[in-house]
Steps between C-alpha positions, in 0.01 A plus 500: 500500500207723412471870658224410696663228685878726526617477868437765757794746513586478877806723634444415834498178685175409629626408808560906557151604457279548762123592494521878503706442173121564313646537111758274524208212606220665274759339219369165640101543492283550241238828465248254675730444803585173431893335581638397190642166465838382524444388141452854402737688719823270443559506901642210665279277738651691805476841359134441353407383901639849590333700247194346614568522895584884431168578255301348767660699803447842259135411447448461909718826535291652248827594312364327194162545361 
């Protein structure tokens, strides 16, 4: 396993976060604003769905640039 493609460090569950949690999600978008895939991020289908429900909510909050 290449640096590159190393595993995300996560201390948290996922399943704690919610959208006001800005630099624990800015982990999971690139500089362009785009979610990262689960392929990149290491998450589990369930915690990649919430990742995504809770970048999406932050964007509509306007939590999340």
């Amino acid at each position: 396993m290449s640096t590159e493609n190393k595993p995300l460090n996560r201390s948290r569950n996922p399943m704690d976060y919610t959208f006001n949690d800005t630099e624990l999600l800015a982990r999971f978008i690139t500089e362009t604003g785009k979610i990262l895939p689960r392929k990149d991020t290491g998450l589990s289908a369930k915690h990649q769905r919430r990742i995504t429900k809770l970048v999406k909510q932050g964007r509509n909050m306007l939590t999340m640039q």
